[in-house]
C-alpha positions as CSV (number, residue, x, y, z in Angstrom):
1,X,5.7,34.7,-6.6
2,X,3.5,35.7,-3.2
3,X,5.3,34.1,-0.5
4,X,2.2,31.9,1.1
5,X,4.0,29.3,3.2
6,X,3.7,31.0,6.4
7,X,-0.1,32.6,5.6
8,X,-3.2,31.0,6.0
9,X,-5.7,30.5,2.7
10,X,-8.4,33.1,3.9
11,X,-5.3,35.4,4.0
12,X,-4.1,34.5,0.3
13,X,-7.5,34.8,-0.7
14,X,-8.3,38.0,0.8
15,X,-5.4,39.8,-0.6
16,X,-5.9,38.2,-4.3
17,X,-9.5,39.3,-4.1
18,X,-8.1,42.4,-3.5
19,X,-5.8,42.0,-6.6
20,X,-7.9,40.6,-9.2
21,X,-11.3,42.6,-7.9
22,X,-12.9,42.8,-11.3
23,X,-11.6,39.6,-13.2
24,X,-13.7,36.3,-13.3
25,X,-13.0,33.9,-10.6
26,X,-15.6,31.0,-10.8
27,X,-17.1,29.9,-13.9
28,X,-20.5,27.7,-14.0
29,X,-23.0,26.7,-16.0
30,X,-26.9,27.4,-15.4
31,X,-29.6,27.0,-17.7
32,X,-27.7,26.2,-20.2
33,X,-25.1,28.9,-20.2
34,X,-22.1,29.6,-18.6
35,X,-21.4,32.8,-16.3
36,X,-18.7,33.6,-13.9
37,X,-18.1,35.3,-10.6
38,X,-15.7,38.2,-10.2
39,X,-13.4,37.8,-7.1
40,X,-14.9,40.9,-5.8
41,X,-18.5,39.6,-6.0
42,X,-16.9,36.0,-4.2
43,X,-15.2,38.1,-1.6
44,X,-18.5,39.8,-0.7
45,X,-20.6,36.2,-0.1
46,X,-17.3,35.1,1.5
47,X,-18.0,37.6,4.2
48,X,-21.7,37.6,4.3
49,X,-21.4,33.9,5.0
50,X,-18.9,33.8,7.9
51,X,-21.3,36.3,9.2
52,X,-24.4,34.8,8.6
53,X,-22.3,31.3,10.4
54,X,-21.1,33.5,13.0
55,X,-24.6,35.1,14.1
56,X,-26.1,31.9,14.1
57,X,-23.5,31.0,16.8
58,X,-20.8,29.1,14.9
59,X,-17.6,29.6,16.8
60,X,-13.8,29.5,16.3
61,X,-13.6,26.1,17.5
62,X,-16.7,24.5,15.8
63,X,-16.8,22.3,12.6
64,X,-18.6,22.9,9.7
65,X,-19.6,20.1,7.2
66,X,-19.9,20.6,2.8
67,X,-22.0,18.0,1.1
68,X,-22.3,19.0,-2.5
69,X,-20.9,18.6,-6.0
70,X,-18.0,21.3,-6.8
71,X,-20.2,24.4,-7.9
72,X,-19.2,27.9,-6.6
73,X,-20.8,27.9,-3.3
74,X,-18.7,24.8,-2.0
75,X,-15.0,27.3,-2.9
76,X,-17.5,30.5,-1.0
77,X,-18.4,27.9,2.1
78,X,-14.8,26.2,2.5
79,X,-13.7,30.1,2.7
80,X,-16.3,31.1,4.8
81,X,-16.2,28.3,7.2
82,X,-12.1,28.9,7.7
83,X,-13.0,32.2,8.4
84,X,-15.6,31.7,11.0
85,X,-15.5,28.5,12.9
86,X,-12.4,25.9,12.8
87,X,-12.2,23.9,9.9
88,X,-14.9,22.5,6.9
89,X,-15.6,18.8,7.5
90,X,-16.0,17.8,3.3
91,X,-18.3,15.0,2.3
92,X,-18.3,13.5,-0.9
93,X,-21.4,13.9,-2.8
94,X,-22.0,10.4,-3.3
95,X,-21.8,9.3,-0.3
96,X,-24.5,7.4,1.7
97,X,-26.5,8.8,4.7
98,X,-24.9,6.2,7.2
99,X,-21.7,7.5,5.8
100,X,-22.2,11.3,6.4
101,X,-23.9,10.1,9.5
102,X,-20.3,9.1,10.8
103,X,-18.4,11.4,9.3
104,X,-20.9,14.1,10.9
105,X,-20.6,12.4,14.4
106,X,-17.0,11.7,14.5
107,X,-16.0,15.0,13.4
108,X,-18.7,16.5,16.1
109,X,-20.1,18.9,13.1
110,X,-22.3,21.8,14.8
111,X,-23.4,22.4,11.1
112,X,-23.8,21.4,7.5
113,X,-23.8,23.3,4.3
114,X,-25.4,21.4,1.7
115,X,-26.3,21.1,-1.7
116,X,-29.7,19.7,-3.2
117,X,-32.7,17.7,-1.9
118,X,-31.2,14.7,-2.3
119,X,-28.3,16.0,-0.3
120,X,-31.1,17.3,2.1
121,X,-33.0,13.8,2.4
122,X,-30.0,11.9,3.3
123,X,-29.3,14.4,6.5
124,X,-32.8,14.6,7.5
125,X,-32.7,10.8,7.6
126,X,-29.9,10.4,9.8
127,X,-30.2,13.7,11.7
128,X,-31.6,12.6,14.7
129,X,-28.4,10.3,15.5
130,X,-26.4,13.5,14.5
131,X,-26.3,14.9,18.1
132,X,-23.9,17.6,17.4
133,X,-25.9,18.8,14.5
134,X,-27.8,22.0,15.4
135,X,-27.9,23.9,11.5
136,X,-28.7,22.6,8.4
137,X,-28.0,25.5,5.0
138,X,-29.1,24.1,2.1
139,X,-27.5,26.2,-1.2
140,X,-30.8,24.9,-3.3
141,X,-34.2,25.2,-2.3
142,X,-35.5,22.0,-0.8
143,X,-39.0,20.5,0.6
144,X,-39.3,19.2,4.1
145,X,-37.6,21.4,5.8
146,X,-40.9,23.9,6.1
147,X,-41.3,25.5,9.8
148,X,-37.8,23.6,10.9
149,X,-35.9,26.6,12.7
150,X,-32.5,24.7,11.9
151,X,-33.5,24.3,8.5
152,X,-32.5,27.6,6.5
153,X,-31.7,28.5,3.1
154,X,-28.7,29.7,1.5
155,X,-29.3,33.3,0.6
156,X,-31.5,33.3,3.8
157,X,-27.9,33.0,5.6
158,X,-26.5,35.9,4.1
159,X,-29.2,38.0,5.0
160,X,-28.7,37.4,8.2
161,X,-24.8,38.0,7.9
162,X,-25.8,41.1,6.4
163,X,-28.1,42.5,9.2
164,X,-26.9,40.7,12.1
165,X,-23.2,40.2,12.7
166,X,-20.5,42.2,13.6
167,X,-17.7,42.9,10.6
168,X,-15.5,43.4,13.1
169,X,-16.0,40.2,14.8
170,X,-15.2,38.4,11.2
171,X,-12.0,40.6,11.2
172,X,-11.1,39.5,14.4
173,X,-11.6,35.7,13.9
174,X,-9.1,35.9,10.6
175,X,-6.3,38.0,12.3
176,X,-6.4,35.0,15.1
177,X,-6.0,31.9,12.6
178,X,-2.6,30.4,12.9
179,X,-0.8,29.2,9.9
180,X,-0.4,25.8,11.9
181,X,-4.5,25.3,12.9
182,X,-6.6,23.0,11.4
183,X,-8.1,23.7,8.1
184,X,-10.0,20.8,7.0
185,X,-10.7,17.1,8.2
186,X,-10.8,14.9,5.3
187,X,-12.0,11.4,5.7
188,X,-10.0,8.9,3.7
189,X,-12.3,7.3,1.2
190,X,-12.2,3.7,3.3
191,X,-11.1,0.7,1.0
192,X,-9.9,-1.1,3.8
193,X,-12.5,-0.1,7.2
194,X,-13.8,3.2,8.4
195,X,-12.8,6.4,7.2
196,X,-10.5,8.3,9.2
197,X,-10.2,11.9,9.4
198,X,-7.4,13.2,8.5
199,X,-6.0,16.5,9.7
200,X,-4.4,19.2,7.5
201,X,-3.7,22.3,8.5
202,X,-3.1,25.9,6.5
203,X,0.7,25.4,6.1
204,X,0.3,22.1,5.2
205,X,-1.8,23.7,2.2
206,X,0.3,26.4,1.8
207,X,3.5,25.3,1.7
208,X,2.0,22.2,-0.7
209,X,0.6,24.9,-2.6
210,X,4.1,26.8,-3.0
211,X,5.9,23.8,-3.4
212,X,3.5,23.0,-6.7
213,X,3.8,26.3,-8.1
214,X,8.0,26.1,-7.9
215,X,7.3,22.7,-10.0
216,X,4.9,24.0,-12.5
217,X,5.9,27.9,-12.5
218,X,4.0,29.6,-15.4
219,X,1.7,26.9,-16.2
220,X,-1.3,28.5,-14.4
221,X,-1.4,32.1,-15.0
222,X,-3.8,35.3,-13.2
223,X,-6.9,34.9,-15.8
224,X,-5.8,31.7,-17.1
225,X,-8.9,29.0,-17.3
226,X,-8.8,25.7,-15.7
227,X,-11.5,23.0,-15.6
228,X,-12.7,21.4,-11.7
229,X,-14.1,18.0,-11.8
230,X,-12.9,15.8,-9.4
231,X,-14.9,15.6,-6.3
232,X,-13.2,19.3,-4.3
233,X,-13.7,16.9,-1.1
234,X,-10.9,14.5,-2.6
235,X,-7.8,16.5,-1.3
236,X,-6.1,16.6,-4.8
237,X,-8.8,18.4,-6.6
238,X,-9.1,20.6,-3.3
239,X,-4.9,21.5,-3.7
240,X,-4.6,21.1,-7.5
241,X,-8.0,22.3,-8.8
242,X,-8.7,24.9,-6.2
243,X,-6.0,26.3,-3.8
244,X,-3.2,26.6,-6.3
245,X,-5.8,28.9,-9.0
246,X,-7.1,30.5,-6.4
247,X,-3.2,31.3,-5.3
248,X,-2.8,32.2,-8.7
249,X,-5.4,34.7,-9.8
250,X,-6.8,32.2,-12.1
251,X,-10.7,31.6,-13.5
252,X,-12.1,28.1,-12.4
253,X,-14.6,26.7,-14.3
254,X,-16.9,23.9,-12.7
255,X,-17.8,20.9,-14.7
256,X,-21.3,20.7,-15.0
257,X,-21.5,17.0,-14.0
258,X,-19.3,14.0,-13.9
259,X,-20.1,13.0,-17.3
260,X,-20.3,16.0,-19.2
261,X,-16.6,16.5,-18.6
262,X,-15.7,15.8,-22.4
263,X,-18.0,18.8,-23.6
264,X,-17.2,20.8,-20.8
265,X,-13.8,20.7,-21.5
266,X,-14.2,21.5,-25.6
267,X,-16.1,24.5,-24.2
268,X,-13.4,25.9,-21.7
269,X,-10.3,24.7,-23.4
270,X,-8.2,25.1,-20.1
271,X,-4.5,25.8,-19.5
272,X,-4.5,23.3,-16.6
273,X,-6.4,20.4,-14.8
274,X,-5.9,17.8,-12.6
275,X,-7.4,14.5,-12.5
276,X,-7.0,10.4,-11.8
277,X,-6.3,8.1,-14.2
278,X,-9.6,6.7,-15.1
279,X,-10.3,9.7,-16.8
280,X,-7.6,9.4,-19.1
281,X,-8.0,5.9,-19.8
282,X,-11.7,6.7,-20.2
283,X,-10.5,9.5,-23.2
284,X,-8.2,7.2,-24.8
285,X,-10.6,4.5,-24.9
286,X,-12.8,6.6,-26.1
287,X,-11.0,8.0,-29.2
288,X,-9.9,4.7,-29.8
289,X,-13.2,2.9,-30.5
290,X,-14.1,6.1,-32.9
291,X,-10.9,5.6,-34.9
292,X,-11.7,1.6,-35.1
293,X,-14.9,2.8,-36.7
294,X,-13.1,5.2,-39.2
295,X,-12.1,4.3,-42.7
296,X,-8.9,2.2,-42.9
297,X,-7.1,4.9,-44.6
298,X,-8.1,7.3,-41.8
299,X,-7.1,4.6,-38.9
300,X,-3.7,4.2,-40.6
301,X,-3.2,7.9,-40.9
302,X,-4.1,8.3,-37.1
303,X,-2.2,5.2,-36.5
304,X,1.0,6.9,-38.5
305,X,0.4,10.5,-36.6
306,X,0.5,9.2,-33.0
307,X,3.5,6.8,-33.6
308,X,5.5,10.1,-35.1
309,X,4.6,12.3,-31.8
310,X,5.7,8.7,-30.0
311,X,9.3,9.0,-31.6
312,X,9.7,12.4,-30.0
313,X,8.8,12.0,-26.2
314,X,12.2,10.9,-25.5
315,X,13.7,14.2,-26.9
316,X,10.4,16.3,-25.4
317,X,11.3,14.7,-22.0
318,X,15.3,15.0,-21.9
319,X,14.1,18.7,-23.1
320,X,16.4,18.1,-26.4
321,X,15.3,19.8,-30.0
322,X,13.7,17.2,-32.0
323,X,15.8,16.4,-34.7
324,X,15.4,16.6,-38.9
325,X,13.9,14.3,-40.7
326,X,11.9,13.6,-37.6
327,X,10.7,17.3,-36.7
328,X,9.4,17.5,-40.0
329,X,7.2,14.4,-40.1
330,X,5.9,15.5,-36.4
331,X,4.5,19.0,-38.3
332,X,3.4,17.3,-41.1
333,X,1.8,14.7,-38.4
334,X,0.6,17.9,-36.0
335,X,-1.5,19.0,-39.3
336,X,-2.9,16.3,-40.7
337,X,-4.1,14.4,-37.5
338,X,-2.4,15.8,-33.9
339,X,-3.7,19.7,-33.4
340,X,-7.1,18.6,-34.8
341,X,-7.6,15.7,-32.4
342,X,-6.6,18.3,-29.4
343,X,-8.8,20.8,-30.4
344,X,-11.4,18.2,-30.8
345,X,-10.6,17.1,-27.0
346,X,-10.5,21.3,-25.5
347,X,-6.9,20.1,-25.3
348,X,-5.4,22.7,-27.1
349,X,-4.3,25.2,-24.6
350,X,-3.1,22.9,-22.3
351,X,0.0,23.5,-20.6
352,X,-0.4,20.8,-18.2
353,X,-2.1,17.7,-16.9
354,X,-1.6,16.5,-13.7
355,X,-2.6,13.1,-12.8
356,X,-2.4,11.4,-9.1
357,X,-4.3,9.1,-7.4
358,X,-3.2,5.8,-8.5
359,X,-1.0,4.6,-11.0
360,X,-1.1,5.9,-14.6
361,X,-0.1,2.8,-17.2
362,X,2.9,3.8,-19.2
363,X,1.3,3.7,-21.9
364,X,-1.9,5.8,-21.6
365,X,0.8,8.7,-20.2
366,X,3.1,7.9,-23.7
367,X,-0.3,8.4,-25.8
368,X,-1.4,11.8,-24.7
369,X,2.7,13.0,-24.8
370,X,2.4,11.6,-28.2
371,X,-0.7,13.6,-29.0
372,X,1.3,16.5,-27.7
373,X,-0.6,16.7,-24.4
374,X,2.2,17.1,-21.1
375,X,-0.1,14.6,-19.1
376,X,2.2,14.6,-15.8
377,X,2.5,12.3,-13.0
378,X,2.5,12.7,-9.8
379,X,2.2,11.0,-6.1
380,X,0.9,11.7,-2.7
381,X,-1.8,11.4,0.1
382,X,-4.6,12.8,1.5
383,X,-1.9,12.8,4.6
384,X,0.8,14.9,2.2
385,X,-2.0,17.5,1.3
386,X,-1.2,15.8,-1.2
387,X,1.5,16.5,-3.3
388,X,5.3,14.3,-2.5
389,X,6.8,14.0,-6.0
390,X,6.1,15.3,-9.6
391,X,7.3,15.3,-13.1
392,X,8.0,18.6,-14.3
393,X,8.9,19.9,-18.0
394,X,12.4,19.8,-16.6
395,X,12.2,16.6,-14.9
396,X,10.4,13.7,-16.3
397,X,10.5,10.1,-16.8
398,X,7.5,8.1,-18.0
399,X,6.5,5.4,-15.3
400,X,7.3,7.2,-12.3
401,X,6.1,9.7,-10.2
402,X,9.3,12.4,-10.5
403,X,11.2,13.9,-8.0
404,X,10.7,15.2,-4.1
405,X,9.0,17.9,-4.4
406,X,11.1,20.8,-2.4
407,X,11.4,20.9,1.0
408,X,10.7,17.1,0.7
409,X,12.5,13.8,1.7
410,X,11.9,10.7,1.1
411,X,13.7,7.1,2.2
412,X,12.7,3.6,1.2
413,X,12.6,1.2,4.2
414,X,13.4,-1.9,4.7
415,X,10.4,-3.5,3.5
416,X,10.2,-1.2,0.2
417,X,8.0,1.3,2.0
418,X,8.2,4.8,1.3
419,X,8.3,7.6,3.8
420,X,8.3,11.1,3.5
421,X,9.0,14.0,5.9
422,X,7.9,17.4,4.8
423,X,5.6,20.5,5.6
424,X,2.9,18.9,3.9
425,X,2.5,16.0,6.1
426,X,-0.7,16.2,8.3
427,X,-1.3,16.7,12.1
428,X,-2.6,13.3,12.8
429,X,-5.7,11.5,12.5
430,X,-8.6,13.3,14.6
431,X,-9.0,12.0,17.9
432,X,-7.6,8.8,16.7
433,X,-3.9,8.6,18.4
434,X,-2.7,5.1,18.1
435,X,-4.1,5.7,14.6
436,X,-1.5,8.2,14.2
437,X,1.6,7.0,15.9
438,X,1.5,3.9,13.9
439,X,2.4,5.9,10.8
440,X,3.6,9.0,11.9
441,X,7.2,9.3,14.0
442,X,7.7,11.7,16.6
443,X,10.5,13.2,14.3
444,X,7.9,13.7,11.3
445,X,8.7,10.3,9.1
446,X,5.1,9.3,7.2
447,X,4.6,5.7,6.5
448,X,2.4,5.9,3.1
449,X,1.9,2.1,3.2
450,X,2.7,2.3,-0.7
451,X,5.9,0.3,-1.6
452,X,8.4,1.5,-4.6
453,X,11.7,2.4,-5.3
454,X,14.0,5.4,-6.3
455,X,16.5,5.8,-8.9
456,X,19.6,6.7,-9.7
457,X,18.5,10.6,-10.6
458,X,15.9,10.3,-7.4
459,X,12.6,9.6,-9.6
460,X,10.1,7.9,-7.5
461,X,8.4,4.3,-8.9
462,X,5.5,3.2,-7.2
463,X,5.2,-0.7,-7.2
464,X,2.3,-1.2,-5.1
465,X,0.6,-0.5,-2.0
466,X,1.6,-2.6,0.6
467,X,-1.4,-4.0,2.1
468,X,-2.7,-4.6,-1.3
469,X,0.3,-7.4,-2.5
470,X,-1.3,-10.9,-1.7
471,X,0.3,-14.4,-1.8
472,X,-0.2,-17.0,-3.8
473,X,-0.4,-20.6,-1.9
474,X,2.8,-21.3,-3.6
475,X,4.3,-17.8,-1.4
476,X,4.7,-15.6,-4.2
477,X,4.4,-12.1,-3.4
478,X,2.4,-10.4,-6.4
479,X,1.6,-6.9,-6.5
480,X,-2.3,-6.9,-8.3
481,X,-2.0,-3.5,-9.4
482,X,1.0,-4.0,-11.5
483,X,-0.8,-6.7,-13.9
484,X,-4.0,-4.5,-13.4
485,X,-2.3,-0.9,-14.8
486,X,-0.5,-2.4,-17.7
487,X,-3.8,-4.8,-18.6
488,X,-6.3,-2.2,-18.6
489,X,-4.8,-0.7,-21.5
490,X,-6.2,-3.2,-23.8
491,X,-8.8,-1.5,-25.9
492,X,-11.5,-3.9,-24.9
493,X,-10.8,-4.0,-21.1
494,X,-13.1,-1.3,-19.2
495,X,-11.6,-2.4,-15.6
496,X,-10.0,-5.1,-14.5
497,X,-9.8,-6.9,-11.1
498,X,-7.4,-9.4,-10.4
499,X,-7.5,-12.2,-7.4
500,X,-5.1,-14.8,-6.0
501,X,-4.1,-14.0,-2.4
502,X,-3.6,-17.5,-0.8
503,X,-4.8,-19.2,-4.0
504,X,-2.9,-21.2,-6.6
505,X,-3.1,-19.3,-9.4
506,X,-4.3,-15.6,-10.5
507,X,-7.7,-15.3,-11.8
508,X,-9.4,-11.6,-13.1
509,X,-12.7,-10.5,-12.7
510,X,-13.3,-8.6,-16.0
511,X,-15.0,-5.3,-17.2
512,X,-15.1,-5.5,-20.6
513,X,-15.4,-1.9,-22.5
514,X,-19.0,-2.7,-24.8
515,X,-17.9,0.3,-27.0
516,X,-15.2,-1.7,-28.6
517,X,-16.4,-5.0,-28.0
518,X,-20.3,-4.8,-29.2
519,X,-18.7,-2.7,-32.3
520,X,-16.6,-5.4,-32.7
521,X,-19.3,-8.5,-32.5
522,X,-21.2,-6.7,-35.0
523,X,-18.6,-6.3,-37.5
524,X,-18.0,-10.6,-37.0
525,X,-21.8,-10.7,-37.7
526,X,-23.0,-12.0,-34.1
527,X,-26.4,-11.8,-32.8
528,X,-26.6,-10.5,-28.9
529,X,-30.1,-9.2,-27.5
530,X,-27.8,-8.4,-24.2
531,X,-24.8,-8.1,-23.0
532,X,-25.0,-11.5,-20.9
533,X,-25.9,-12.8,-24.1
534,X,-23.0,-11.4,-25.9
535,X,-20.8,-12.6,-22.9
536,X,-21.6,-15.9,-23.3
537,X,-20.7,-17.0,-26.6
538,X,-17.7,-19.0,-27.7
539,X,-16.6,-15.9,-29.7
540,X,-16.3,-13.3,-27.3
541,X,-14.6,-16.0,-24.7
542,X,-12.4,-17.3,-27.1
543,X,-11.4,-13.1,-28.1
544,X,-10.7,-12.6,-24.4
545,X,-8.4,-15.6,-23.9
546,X,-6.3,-14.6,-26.9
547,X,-6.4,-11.2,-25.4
548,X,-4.9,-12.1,-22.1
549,X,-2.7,-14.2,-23.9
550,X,-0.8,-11.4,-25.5
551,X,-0.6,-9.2,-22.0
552,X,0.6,-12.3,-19.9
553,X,4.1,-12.5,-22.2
554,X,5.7,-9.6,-20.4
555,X,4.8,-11.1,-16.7
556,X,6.3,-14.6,-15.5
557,X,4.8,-17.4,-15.3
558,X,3.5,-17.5,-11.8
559,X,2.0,-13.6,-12.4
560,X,0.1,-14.2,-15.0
561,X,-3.5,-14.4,-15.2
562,X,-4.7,-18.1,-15.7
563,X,-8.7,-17.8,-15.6
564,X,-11.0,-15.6,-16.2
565,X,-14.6,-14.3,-15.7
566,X,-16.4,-11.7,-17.9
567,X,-18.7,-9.0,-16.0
568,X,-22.0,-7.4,-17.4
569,X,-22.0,-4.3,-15.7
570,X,-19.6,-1.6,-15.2
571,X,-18.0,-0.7,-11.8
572,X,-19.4,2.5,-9.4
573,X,-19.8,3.9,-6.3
574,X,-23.2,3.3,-5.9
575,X,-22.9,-0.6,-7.1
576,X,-20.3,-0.5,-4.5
577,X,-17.2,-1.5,-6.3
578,X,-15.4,2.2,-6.5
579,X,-14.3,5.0,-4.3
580,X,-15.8,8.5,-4.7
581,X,-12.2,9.0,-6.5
582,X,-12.7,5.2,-8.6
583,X,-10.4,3.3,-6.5
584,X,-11.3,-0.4,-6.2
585,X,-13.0,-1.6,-3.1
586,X,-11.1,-4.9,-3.3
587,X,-13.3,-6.2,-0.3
588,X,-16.3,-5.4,-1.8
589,X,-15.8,-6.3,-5.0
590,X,-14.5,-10.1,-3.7
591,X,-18.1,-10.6,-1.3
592,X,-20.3,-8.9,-4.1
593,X,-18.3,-11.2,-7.1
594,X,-17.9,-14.4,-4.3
595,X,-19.7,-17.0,-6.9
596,X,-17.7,-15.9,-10.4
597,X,-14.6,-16.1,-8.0
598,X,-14.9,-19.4,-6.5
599,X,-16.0,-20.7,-10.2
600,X,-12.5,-19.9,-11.2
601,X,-10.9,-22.1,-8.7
602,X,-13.5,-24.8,-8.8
């Protein structure tokens, strides 16, 4: 294994590109066909980039901004930029104008590399309150921008690194980057204010990046194909779905949008990808509502196939040999039902699945094991680069995060809070001290802010995050996202939201999955020309409340949910209720769903 913890990622990725010249490096899809990069042909826009930034008078200590979707110029900028100027400054592609606007202003960008016309439309209208701003490189070509020297276009840039710059120049601005210099500034996504920019340097990467690899050794392999579709400016799919390939020698293929993940995946059958949870709720969802449709002997058979590859985690997971008569119904189960429903997912090479982000229910993570798909848990931060704790094929228990990673420590304080001190834990936030001394010691302890607990054999459980518990008015502390994780595993629950801080009982704003339910009303016989419509009658309300019913028995009295309100629409970014990564904007979501709350406690 290349020892990378004291190297900087240009460096790694210099001498792999050396390595693997001639093998495929990025993999995307463009009009209607998929084609790769070699590393040689990525090493040689690498450099004509850095030179192109570096003859338009981008310096060592200036920031350089991303705003695209992953596609292989946002892996060829982030190299470029580390290799020219300080540090990329990501944005996520979804985000607003008045949100790159600050981003771009408190991060002081000289320059932005960006993606489409859209892309290009929300810049231009902010631009003139970017003062910073002097360069705007668009990787498509875009209108509006005609006669505007600061306007250029991607190729256009690497012409100019090609005629203009000095090589040597580039070669001198990579020998000089220190292992312990800012990479990147990533802003955290903001559920709870404004972003802040966090600060991660190259051994933060690095040494996440080696600590990963001694979890996971021989899962991602030189050549071996992996799937990128999380946003690369979320810092998981930047460690997980970029830095540790690309430390590798592996081929990354780019989704070709957000919801073409499902095919993409059939089509690259990777060894390894990371992701959040959604997605795997949105899969087993999914296959769920298309089995309710089956024949009942098919659903029983299905039914019969998963609950065999159930009785066999515990032996998969304690790394025992699954015992007779048992290993024999689990082939006869991987025939009939198991290796066909993989194959049918692109799941059938998978090594590993790593998920992180926020909590995984239980029960999702127990279905895909079942399946015979090692869907892994794991824990950090954008401040942790990210990766604390993972379950590993040697390690693992289901409903926690696993172990330290190595080189890691972790304590619980006082208050349930865990901190960690390790090489991955970030410089600080940018120019935002007091910021930083709030959660950062002076002898390198990180206060994550999330609340859990550690066993016996050191596996992590995450119970909550800490600002997120609320009170009821009787003073009960409940953690929302504990009801939440364990409800939305109810086939007919897209999302749920649940409320009660400094109320007298929990109420839920629900998301209801129309897949399942509209299937559902049909096969009962009712007539909806909506889904308000649907909503509304007796039927559906009176399905719901038996629902909830069943998934308050595990939860005392005081934590279960007593009311209820039924949503029509699902949640997003741009309706304002998620993240760029789908975590709930709790604020949001109470101002935006103020009437439907205050019904339930009228």
């Amino acid at each position: 294994m290349l020892d990378i913890k004291e190297k900087h990622i240009p460096e790694v990725f210099f001498a792999n590109a050396a390595r693997f010249a001639d093998q495929p490096m990025l993999g995307y899809k463009t009009g209607g066909e998929w084609k790769t990069l070699s590393w040689r042909e990525v090493e040689a826009r690498v450099r004509r980039l850095a030179l192109g930034l570096a003859a338009l008078g981008v310096g060592r200590g200036d920031h350089v901004a991303l705003f695209s979707p992953n596609r292989p110029e946002w892996a060829i900028a982030d190299l470029a930029i580390m290799s020219a100027a300080r540090a990329d400054i990501p944005i996520y592609p979804t985000n607003s104008a008045p949100e790159a606007e600050y981003i771009l202003n408190d991060s002081g960008s000289k320059a932005i590399i960006l993606a489409s016309q859209e892309h290009f439309d929300r810049i231009q209208a902010v631009r003139a309150r970017c003062p910073a701003l002097k360069h705007i490189i668009t990787m498509d070509r875009v209108k509006g921008g005609e006669g505007d020297p600061a306007v250029l276009h991607w190729d256009d840039v690497l012409a100019l690194g090609e005629r203009h710059a000095d090589p040597d120049e580039l070669r001198r601005r990579i020998e000089a980057i220190e292992p312990t210099e800012m990479a990147t500034l990533i802003y955290t996504s903001g559920t709870t204010g404004p972003p802040k920019g966090v600060m991660l340097t190259h051994r933060n990467f690095m040494a996440n990046c080696y600590q990963a690899a001694l979890s996971h050794e021989g899962v991602i392999v030189p050549g071996g194909e992996t799937l990128s579709f999380l946003p690369l400016s979320h810092v998981l799919e930047r460690l997980g779905g970029w830095y540790l390939p690309m430390f590798f020698g592996a081929t990354i293929y780019y989704a070709e949008s957000p919801t073409t993940v499902v095919d993409d995946m059939k089509v690259v059958r990777p060894y390894y990808v990371t992701s959040v949870p959604r997605i795997f709720e949105k899969i087993h969802a999914a296959v769920h509502a298309k089995v309710a449709g089956a024949p009942p002997v098919k659903r029983k058979l299905f039914s019969w196939s998963v609950g065999v590859g159930a009785q066999a985690i515990p032996y998969w997971t304690q790394g025992r040999a699954v015992p007779f008569p048992l290993s024999f119904k689990l082939k006869l189960a991987r025939k009939l039902v198991l290796d066909k429903l993989r194959a049918g997912l692109g799941m059938d090479r998978l090594m590993t699945m790593i998920t992180g982000g926020g909590p995984l229910a239980k029960e999702i993570q127990a279905w895909f094991l079942a399946l015979g798909v090692p869907l892994h848990e794991a824990y950090g931060l954008t401040e942790t680069s990210p990766l604390l704790t993972t379950n590993t094929f040697e390690a693992m228990r289901v409903g926690t995060v696993g172990r330290a990673a190595t080189d890691t420590e972790i304590k619980i304080a006082a208050d349930g809070e865990i901190m960690v001190r390790g090489p991955q834990v970030m410089k600080g936030y940018y120019n935002k001290p007091e910021a930083t001394r709030e959660v950062l010691s002076e002898d390198g302890w990180f206060a994550t802010g999330d609340v859990g607990v550690l066993d016996a054999d050191g596996f992590l459980k995450i119970t909550d995050r800490k600002k997120e518990l609320f009170i009821t008015s009787g003073g009960k502390n409940i953690s929302p996202a504990n009801l939440e994780n364990a409800m939305v595993t109810d086939s007919f629950i897209e999302t749920i939201v649940t409320v009660g801080d400094r109320r007298p009982f929990i109420s839920a704003l629900i998301v209801p999955d129309f897949a399942v339910l509209e299937a559902w009303a049909r096969e009962k016989g009712l007539a909806f020309a909506s889904r308000a419509e649907l909503l509304a009658s007796p039927e559906v309300r009176r399905l719901f409340e038996e629902r909830l019913t069943a998934l308050n028995a595990p939860f005392g009295k005081v934590e279960q949910v007593k009311k209820f309100a039924l949503l029509p629409s699902s949640f997003s970014q741009e309706t304002g209720e998620l993240t760029p990564t789908m975590k709930l904007k709790r604020k949001a979501i109470a101002q935006k769903y103020g009437m439907e709350i205050e019904e339930m406690y009228g």
